[in-house]
Backbone bond lengths (Angstrom), bond angles and torsions (degrees), N, CA, C in turn:
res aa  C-N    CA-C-N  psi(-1)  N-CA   C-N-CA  omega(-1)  CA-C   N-CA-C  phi
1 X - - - 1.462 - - 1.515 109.35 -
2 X 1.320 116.76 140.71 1.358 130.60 -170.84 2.011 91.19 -89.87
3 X 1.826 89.24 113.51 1.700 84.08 174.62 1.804 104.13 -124.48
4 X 0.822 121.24 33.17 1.293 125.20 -166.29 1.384 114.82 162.63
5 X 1.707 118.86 144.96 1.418 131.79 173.64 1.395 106.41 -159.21
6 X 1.519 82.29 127.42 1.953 108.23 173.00 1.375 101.85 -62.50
7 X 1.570 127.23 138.53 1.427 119.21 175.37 1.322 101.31 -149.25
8 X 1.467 127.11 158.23 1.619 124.06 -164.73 2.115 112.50 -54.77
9 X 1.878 99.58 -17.77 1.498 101.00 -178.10 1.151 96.82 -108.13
10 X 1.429 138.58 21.34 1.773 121.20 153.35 1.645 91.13 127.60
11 X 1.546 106.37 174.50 1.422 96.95 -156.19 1.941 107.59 -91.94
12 X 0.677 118.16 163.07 1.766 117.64 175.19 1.237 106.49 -120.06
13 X 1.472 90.65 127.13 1.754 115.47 175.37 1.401 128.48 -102.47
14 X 1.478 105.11 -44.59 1.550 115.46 -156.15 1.185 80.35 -80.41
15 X 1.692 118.05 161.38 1.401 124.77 -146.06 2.281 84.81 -106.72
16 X 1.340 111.21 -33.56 1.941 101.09 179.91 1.255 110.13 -61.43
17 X 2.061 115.29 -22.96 1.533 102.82 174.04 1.254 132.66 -69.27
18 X 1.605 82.19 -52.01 2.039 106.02 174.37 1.686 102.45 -43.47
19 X 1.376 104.36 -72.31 1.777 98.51 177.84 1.170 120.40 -30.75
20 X 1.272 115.13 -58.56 1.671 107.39 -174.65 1.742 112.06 -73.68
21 X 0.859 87.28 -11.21 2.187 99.81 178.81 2.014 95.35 -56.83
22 X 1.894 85.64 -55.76 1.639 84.63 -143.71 1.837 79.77 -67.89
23 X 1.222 125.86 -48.82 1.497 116.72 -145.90 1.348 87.46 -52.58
24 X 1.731 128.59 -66.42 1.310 108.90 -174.54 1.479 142.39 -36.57
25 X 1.552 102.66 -18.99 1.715 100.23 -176.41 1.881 98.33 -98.52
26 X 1.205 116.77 -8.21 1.409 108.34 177.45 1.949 105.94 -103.75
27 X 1.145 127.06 -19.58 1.288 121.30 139.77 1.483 122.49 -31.61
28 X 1.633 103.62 -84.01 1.644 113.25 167.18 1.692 106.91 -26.59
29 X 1.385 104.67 -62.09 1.465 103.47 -168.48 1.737 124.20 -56.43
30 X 1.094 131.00 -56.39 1.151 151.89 118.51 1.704 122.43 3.07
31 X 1.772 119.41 -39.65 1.523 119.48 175.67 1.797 136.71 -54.62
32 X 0.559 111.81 92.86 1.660 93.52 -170.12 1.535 128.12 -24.67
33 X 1.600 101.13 149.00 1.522 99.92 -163.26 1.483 91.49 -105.37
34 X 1.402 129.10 -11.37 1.652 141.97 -134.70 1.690 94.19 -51.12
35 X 1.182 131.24 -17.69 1.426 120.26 -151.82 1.479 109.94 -128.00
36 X 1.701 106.55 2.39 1.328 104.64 160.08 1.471 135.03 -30.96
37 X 1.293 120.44 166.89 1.500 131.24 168.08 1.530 92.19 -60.90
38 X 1.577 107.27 134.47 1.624 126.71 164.28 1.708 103.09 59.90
39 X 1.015 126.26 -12.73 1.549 107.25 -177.77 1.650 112.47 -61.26
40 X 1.286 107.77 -48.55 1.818 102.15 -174.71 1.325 104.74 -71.11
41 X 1.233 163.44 14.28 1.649 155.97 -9.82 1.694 83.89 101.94
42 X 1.470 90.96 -100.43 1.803 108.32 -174.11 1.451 114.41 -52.36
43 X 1.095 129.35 -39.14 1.669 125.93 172.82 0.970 96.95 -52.02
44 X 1.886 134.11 -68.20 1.290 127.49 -120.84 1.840 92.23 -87.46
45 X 1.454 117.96 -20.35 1.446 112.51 166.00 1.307 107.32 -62.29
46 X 1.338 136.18 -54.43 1.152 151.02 -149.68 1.757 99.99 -67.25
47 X 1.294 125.46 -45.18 1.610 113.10 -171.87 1.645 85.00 -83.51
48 X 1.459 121.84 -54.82 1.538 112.90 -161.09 1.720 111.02 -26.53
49 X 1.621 123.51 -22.89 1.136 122.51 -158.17 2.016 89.54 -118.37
50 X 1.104 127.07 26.91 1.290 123.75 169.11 1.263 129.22 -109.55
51 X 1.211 118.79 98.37 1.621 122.52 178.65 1.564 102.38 -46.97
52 X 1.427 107.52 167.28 1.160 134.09 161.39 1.436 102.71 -95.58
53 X 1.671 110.84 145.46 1.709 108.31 -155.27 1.882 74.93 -152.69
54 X 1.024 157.24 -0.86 1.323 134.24 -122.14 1.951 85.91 -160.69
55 X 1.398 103.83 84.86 1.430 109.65 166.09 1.532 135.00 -69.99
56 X 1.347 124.75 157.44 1.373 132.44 -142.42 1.957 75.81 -74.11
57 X 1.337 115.52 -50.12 1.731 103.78 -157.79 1.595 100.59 -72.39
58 X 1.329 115.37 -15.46 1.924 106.06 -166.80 1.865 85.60 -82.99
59 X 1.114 115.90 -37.48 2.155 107.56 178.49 1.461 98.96 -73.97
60 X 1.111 147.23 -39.71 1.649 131.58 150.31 1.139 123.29 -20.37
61 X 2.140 122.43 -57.67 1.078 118.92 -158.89 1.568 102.24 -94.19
62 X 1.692 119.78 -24.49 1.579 113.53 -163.00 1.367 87.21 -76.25
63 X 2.056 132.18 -40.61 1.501 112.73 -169.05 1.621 129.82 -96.06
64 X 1.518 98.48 33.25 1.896 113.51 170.22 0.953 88.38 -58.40
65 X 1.315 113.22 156.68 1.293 153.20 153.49 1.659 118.38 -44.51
66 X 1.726 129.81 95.30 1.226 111.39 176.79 1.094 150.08 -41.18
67 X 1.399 126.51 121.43 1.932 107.13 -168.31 1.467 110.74 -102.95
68 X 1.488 117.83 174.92 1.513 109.75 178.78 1.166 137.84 -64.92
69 X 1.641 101.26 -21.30 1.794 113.31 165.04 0.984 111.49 -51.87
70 X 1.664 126.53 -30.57 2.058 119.95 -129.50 1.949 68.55 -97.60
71 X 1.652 125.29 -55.23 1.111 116.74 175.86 1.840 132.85 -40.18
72 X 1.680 118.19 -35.23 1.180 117.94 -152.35 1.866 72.56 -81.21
73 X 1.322 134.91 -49.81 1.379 150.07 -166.54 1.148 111.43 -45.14
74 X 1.605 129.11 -17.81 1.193 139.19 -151.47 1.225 112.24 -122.46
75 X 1.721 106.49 -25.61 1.465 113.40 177.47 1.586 113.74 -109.93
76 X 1.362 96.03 -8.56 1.556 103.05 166.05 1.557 116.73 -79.76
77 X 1.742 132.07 -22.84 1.093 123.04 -166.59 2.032 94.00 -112.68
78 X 0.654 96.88 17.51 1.560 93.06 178.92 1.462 118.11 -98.66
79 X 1.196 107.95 123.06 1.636 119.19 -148.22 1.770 100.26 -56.42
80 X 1.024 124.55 141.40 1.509 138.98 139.44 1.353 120.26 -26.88
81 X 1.197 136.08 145.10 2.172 140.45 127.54 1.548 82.43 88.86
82 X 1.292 123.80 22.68 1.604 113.62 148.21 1.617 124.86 -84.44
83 X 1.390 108.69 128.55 1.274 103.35 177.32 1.431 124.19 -59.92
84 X 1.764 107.42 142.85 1.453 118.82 -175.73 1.741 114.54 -64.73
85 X 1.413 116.09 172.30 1.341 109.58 175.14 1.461 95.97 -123.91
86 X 1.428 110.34 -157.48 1.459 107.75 -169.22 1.706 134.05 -34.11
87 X 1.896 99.71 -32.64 1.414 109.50 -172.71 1.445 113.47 -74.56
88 X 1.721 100.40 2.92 1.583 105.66 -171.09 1.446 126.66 43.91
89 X 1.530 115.46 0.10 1.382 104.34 148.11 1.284 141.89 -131.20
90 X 1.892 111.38 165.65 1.494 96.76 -139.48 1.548 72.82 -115.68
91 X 1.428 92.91 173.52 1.381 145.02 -143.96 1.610 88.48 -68.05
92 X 1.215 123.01 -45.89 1.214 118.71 -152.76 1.941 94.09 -63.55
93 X 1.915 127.40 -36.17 0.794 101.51 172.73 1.748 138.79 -73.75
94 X 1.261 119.79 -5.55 1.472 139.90 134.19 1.450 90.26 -12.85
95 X 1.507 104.67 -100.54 1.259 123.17 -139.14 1.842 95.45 -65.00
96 X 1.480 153.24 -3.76 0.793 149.91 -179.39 1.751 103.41 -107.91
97 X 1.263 120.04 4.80 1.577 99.90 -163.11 2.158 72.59 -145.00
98 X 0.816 150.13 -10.52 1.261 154.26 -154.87 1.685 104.70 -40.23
99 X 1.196 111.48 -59.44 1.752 110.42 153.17 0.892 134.17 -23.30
100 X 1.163 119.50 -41.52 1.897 145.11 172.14 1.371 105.51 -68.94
101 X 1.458 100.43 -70.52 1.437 96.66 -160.36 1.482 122.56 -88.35
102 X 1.408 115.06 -24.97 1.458 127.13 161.98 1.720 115.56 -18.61
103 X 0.974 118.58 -66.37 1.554 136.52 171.61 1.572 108.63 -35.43
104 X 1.214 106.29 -58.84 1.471 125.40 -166.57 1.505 100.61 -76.97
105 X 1.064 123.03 -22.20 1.682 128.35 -174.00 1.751 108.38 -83.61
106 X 1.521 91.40 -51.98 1.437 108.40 177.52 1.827 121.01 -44.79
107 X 1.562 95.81 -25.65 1.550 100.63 -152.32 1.718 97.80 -103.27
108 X 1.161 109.92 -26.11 1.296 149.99 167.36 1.684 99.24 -30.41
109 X 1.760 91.75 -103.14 1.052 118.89 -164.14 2.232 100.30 -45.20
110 X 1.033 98.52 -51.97 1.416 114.23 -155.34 1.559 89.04 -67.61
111 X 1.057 122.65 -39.42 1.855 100.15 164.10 1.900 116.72 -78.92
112 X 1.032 109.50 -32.89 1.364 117.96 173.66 2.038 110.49 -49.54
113 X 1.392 104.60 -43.09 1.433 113.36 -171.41 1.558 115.36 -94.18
114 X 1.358 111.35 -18.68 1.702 138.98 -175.10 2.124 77.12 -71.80
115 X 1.046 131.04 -51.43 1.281 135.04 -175.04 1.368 132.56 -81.14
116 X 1.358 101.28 -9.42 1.308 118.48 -178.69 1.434 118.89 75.25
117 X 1.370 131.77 0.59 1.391 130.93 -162.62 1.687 96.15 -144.41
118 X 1.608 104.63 174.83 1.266 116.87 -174.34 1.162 106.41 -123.68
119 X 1.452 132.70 -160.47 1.710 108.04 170.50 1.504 87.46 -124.30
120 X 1.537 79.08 -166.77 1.876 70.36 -158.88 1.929 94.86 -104.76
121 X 0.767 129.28 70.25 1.724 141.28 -170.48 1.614 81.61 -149.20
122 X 1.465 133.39 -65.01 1.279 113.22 174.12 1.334 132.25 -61.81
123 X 1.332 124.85 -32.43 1.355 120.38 -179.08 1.605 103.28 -97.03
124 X 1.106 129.52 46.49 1.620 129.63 159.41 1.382 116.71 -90.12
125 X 1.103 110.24 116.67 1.937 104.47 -176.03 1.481 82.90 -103.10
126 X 1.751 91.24 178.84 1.350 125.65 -178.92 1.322 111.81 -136.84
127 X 1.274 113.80 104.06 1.604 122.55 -171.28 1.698 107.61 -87.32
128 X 1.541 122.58 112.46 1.103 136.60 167.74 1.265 119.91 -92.35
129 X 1.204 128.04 155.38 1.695 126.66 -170.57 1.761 89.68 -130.52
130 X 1.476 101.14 125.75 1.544 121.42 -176.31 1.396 108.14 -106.63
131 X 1.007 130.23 103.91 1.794 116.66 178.56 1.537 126.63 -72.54
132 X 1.520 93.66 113.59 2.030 97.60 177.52 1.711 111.96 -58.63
133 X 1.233 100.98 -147.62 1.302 119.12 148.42 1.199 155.37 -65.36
134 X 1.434 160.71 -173.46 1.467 113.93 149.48 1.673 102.34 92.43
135 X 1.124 107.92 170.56 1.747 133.40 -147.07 1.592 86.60 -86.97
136 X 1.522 125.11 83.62 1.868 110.02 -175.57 1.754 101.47 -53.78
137 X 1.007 139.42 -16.62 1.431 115.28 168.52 1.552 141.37 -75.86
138 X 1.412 102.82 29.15 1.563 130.77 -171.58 1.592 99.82 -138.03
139 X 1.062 78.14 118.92 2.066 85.58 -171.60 0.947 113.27 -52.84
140 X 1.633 126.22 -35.89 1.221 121.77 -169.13 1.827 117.91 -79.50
141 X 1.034 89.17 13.42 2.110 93.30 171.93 1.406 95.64 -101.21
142 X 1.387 131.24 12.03 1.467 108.22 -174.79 1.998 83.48 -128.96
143 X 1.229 89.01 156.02 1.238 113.44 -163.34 1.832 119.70 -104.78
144 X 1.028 130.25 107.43 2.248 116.31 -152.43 1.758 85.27 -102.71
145 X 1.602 93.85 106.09 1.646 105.76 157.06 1.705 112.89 -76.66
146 X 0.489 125.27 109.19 2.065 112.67 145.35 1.178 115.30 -56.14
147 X 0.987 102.52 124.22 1.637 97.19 148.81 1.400 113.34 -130.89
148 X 1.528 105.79 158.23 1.621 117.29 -132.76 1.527 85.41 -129.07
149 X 1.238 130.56 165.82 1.435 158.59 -159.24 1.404 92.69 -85.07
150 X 1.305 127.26 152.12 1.397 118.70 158.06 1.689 115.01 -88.42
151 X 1.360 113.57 -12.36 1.278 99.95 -170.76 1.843 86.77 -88.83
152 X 1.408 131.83 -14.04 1.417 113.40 175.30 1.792 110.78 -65.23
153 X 1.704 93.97 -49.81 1.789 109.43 161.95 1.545 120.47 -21.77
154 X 1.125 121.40 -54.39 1.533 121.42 168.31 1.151 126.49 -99.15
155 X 1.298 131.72 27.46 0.973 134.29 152.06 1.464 112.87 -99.01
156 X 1.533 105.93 -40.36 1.754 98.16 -172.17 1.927 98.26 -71.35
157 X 1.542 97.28 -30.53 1.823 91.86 -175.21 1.796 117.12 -71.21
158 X 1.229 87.89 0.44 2.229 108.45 173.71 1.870 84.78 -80.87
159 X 1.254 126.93 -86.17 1.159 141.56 -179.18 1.573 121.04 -28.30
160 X 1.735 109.33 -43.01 1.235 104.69 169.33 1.469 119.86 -95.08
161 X 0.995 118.42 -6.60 1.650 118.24 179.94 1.384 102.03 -72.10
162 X 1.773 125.67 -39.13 1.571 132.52 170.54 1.349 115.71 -25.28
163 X 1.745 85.78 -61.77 2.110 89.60 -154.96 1.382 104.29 -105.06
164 X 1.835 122.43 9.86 1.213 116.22 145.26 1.760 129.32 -10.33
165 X 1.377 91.46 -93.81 1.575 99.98 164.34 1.574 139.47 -35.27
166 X 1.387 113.35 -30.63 1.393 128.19 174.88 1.558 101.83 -90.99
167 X 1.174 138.98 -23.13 1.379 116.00 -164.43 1.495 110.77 -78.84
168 X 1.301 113.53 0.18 1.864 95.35 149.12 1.035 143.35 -93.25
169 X 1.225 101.74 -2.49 1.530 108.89 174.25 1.520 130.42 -90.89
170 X 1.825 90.28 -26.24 1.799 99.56 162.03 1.710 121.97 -110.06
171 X 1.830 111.25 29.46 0.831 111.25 162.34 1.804 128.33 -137.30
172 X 1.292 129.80 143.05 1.005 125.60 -157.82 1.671 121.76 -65.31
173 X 1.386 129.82 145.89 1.171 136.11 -133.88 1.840 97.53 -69.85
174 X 1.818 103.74 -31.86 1.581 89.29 177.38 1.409 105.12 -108.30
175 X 1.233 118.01 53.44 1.442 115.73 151.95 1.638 102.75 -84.50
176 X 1.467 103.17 135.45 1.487 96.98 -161.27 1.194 86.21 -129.58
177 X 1.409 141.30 -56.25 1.706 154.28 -155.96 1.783 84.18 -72.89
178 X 1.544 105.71 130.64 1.334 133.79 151.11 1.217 107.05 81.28
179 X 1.653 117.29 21.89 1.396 119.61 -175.16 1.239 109.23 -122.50
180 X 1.527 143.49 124.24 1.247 177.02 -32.85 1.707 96.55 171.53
181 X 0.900 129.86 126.30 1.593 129.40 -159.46 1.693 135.14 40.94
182 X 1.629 97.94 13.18 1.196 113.22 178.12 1.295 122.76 -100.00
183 X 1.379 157.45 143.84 1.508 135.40 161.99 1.815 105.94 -122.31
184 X 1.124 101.75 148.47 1.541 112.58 -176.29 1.716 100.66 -60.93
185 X 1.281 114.96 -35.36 1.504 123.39 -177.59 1.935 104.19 -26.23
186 X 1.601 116.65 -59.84 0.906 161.52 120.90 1.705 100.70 53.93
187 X 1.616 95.33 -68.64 1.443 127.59 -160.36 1.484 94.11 -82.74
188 X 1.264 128.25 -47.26 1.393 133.84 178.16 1.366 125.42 -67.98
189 X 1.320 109.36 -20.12 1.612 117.11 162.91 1.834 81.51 -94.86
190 X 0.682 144.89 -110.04 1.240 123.10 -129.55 1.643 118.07 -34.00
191 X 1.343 125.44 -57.78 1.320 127.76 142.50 1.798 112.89 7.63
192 X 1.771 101.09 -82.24 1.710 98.16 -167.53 1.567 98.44 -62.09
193 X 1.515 132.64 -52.38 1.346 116.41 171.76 1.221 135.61 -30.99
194 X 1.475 107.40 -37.96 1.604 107.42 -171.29 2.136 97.26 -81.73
195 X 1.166 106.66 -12.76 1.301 107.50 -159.97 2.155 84.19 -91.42
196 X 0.949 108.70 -68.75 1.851 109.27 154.40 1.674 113.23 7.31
197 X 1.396 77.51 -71.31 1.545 85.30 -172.58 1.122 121.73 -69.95
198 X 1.209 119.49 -63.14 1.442 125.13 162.13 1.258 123.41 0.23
199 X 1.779 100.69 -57.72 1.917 109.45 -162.08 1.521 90.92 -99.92
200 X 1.615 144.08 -12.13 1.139 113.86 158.60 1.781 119.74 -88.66
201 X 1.256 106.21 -7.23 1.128 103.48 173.60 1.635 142.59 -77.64
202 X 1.634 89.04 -17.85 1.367 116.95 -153.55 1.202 127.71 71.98
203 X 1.148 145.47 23.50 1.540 156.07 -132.97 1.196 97.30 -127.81
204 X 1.745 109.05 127.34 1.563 106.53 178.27 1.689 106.57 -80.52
205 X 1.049 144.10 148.19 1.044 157.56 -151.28 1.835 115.58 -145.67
206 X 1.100 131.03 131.38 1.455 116.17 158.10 1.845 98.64 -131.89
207 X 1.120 85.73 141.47 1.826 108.97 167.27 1.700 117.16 -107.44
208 X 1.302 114.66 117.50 1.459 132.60 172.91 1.271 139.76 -83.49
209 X 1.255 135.90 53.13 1.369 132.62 -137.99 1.645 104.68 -99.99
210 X 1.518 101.63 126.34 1.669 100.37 -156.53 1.753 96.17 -123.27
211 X 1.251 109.72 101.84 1.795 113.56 165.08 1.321 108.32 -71.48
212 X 1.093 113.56 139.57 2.046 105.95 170.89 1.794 82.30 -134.39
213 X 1.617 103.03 106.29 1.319 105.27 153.18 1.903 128.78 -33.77
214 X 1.455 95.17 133.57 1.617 93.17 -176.26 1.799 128.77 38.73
215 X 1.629 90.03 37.42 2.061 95.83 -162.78 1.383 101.81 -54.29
216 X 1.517 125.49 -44.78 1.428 114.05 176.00 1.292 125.36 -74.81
217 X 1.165 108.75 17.37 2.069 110.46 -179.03 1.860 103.03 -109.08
218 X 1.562 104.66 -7.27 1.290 100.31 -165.57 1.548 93.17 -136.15
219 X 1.391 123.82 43.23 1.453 115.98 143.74 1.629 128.65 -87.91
220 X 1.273 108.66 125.51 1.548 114.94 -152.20 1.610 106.33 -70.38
221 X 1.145 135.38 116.58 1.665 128.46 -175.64 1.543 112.76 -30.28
222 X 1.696 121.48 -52.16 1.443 142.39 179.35 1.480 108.67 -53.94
223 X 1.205 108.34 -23.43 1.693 115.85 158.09 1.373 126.98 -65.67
224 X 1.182 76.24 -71.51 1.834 111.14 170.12 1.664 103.12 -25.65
225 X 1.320 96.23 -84.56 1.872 106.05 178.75 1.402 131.44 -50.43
226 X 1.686 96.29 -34.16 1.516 105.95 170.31 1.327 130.19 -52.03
227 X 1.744 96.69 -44.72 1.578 127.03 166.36 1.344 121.14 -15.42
228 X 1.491 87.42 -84.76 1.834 115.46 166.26 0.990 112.90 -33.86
229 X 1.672 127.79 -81.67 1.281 116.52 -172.94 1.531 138.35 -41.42
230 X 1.545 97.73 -38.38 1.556 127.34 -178.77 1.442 102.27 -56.60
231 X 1.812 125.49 -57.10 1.100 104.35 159.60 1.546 136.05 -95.71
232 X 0.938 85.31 43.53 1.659 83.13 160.22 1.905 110.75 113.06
233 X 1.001 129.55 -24.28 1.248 153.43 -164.14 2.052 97.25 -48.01
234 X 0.981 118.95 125.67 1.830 99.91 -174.86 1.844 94.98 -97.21
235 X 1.117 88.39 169.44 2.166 96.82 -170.34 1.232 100.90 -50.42
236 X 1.326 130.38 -40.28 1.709 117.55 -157.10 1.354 86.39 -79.49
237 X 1.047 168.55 16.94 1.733 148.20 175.02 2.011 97.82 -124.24
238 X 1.263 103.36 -32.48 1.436 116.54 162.79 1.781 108.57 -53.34
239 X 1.234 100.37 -60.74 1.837 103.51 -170.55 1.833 92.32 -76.27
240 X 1.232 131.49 -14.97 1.446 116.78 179.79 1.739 109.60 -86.64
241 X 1.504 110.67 -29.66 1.346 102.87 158.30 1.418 123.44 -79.19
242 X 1.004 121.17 -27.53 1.746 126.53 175.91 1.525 97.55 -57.66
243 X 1.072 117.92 -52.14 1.756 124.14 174.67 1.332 109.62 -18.10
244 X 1.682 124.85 -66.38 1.408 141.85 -167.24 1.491 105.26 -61.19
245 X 1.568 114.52 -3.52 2.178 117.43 174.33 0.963 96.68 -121.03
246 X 1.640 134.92 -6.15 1.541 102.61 178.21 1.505 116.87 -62.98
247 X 1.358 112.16 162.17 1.240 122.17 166.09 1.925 110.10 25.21
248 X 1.538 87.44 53.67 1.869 89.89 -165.78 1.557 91.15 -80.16
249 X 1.388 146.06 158.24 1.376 141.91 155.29 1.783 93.19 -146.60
250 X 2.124 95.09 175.34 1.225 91.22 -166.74 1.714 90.12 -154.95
251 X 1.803 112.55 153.94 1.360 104.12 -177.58 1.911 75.20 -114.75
252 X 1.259 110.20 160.13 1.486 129.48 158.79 1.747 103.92 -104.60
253 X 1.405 100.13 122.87 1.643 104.31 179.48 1.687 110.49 -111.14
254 X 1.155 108.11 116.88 1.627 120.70 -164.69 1.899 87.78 -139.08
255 X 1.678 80.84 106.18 1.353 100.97 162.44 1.906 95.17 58.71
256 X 1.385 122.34 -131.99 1.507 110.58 -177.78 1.377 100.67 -119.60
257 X 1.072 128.04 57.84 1.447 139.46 -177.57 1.616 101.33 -127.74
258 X 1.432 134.09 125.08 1.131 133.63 -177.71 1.628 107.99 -122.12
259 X 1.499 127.53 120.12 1.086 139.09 -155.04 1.451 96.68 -115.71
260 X 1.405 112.88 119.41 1.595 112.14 176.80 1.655 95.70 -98.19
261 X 1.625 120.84 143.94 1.373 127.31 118.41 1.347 118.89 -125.20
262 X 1.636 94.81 -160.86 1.487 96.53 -158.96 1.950 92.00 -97.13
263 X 1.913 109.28 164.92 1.212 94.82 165.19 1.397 141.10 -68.39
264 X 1.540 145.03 154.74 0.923 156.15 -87.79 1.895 85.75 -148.17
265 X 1.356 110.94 158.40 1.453 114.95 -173.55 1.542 124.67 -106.54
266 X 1.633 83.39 4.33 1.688 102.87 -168.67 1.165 98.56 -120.15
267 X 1.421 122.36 179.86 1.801 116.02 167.62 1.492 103.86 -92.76
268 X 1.341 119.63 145.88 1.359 150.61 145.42 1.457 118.99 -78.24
269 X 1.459 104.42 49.85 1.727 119.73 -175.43 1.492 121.62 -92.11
270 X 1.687 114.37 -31.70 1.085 85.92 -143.40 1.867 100.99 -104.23
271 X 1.290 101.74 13.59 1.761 114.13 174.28 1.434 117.16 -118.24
272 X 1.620 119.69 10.08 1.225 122.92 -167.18 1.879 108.53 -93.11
273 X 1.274 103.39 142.27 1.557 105.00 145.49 1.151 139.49 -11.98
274 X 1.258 134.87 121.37 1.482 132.03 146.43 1.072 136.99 -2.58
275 X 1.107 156.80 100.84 1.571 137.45 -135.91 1.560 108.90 71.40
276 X 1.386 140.10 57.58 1.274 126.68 -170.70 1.831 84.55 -123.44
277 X 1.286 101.06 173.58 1.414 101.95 -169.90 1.853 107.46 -77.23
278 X 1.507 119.57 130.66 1.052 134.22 -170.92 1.479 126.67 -40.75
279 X 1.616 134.75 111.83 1.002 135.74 -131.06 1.745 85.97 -114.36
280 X 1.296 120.78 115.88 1.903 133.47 -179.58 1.455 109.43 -114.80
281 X 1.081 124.16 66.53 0.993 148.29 -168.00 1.787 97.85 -95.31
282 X 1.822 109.32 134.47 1.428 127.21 174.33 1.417 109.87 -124.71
C-alpha cells in the first residue's frame, strides 16, 4: 500500500492528500496532447504516406452481426484468477453460468454496438497501484493496473478474436509487439545482425534506439480512430472501437479510499488488464 510520497513541496502522508496527489498527476498524465506545436503538421505527413490495406469483403466479415458461439468462445478462453473490476465479478463466474448469461450478453452488446457506444457502467476501470522496485515513495516505482469489468473483457475479446486473422496483412512485417506468432525478441536479433554485418563488412552503420516513456499510455484516441479509417477500416468497426472510450471514467483505489475521475484522452493501454480496449497498432 502506497502510504506516503516525497514531492518537490515535502512529503504527503494523510491518505485525502496523497489521493488527490496521485489522481492529479494521472489526470495530467492521461490529458490530451492532440493540439500541440507541429503535431497536426506530423499526422497530416503521417497518413499522406498510408496505404489503404483494409478490403471492402474483410469490413463485411469483421462488422457481421455477433452470434452466441463467437460469445460462449470468448468467455471460455479468457484467462482465470484475474482480478475483478468494479462489477466485482470475475470471470470464472462467466465461465460457470455461460448458459445463463450468454443470451443476456448477446442482446446486450448488439444494441450497445448497433449505437456505437457502451454505457458508461462498462467502461469504468479501477486503477490499482502495484509496487516495483526502487524507493516506493516516488510514484514512479509503483506501477497503475486497471482493472476492467468482465462483461467489458468479453466484449473487447469478441472484437479481438475478429481481426486476429487480418492483422498481418494490414500490418508491417516488423511489427512484432502484440502480434500472434511474433516475439519482440525478433527485433533484437535483427539489430545484432545488422550490427554483424556491419563489422564484417566494413560498413558504416548507425543504430537509433528510441524509448518514448509510457508510449502506450499516451496514444491520443483522434489518432487512434484516424488510424483505422486511413487504412481502410469502414465507420461501423470505427464506431465499434470508439465504443471501448465512450463515456470511459475511472476511480484510483489507494488503500480504501476510492478516487473518481473522468476518462482520459489518450489510451490507458499499456498497464491494463486483459480485456483492455483493443490495441491496432501499424
Amino acid at each position: 500500500m502506497l502510504r506516503e510520497q516525497e514531492t518537490k513541496f515535502g512529503t504527503i502522508s494523510r491518505q485525502s492528500d496523497l489521493s488527490q496527489y496521485i489522481t492529479d498527476i494521472y489526470t495530467h498524465l492521461y490529458s490530451s496532447d492532440a493540439h500541440a506545436l507541429g503535431i497536426v503538421e506530423a499526422q497530416e505527413q503521417c497518413w499522406a504516406n498510408v496505404p489503404v490495406r483494409v478490403t471492402n469483403e474483410t469490413n463485411a466479415f469483421l462488422t457481421r452481426n455477433f452470434t452466441l458461439k463467437e460469445i460462449h468462445d470468448a468467455i471460455r478462453t479468457l484467462p482465470k484468477g484475474k482480478a475483478p473490476g468494479h462489477d466485482g465479478v470475475p470471470m470464472e463466474f462467466f465461465q460457470e453460468c455461460a448458459n445463463e448469461v450468454a443470451p443476456m450478453l448477446l442482446k446486450a452488446f448488439t444494441t450497445m454496438l448497433s449505437f456505437g457506444e457502451a454505457s458508461a457502467y462498462i467502461n469504468k476501470g479501477l486503477i490499482t497501484l502495484i509496487p516495483k522496485s526502487g524507493d516506493h515513495s516516488k510514484l514512479n516505482n509503483w506501477r497503475p493496473i486497471t482493472l476492467l469489468g468482465s462483461t467489458y473483457k468479453v466484449l473487447a475479446k469478441m472484437v479481438i478474436r475478429r481481426i486476429q486473422a487480418f492483422l498481418p496483412h494490414i500490418t508491417r512485417p516488423n511489427q512484432m509487439r502484440f502480434m500472434e506468432g511474433r516475439s519482440i525478441l525478433d527485433n533484437t536479433f535483427m539489430a545484432q545482425e545488422s550490427l554483424d554485418w556491419a563489422v564484417e563488412s566494413n560498413q558504416d552503420l548507425v543504430l537509433l534506439l528510441l524509448d518514448f516513456e509510457k508510449a502506450f499510455d499516451m496514444i491520443e484516441w483522434g489518432f487512434l480512430f484516424t488510424a483505422l479509417s486511413k487504412l481502410g477500416f469502414n465507420d461501423i468497426w470505427v464506431s465499434w472501437v470508439r465504443a471501448f472510450y465512450h463515456l470511459t471514467s475511472f476511480d484510483a483505489l489507494l488503500s480504501s479510499l476510492l478516487n473518481p475521475f473522468e476518462g482520459p484522452s489518450v489510451l490507458n493501454c499499456g498497464n491494463v488488464e486483459l480485456g483492455s480496449a483493443p490495441d491496432f497498432q501499424h
